[in-house]
Steps between C-alpha positions, in 0.01 A plus 500: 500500500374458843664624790500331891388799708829564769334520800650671828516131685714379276705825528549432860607165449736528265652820715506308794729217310736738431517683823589141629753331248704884578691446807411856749716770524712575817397801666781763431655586847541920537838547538625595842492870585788645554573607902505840538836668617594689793596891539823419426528275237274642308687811484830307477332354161363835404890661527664172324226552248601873430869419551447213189332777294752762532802254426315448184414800392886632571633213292229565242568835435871511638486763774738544787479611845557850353246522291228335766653760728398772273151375413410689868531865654864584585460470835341192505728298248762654764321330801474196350885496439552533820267216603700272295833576611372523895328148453861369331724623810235356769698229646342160555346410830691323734327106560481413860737207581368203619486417852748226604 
């Protein structure tokens, strides 16, 4: 049995017919980076963020107001009563009307 020795030409060659019957491969494009937010809406997304979180972990669990209240010191479950009953009386600002 005689063998043909494979030399590293032929390698080549037949590499190089592959590498063109293959069509190329796009470049992949980086996706975009996201723009960075201001002061303010980053913290607006940080409070809806925590505001998403605690709905679910009241429903979860089934707490009330009462029982978030009394998660805290006394006096602070009593301040933040307070907040939310100031923040519910505030009365809307008035819009100016438009010049005529």
């Amino acid at each position: 049995m005689s063998s043909k020795p494979y030399d590293f030409r032929q390698f080549q060659a037949e590499l190089a017919a592959l590498e063109q019957s293959q069509p190329a491969p796009k470049p992949a494009r980086p996706e975009p980076r996201p723009k960075p937010l201001g002061k303010k809406a980053a913290e607006a997304a940080r409070i809806a963020r925590a505001r998403e979180e605690f709905l679910a972990l009241r429903e979860r669990h089934g707490l009330s107001v009462a029982d978030v209240v009394a998660f805290f010191p006394e006096e602070e479950g009593i301040a933040y009563l307070q907040q939310l009953l100031a923040a519910a009386e505030q009365k809307p600002r008035r819009r100016k009307k438009p010049a005529e």
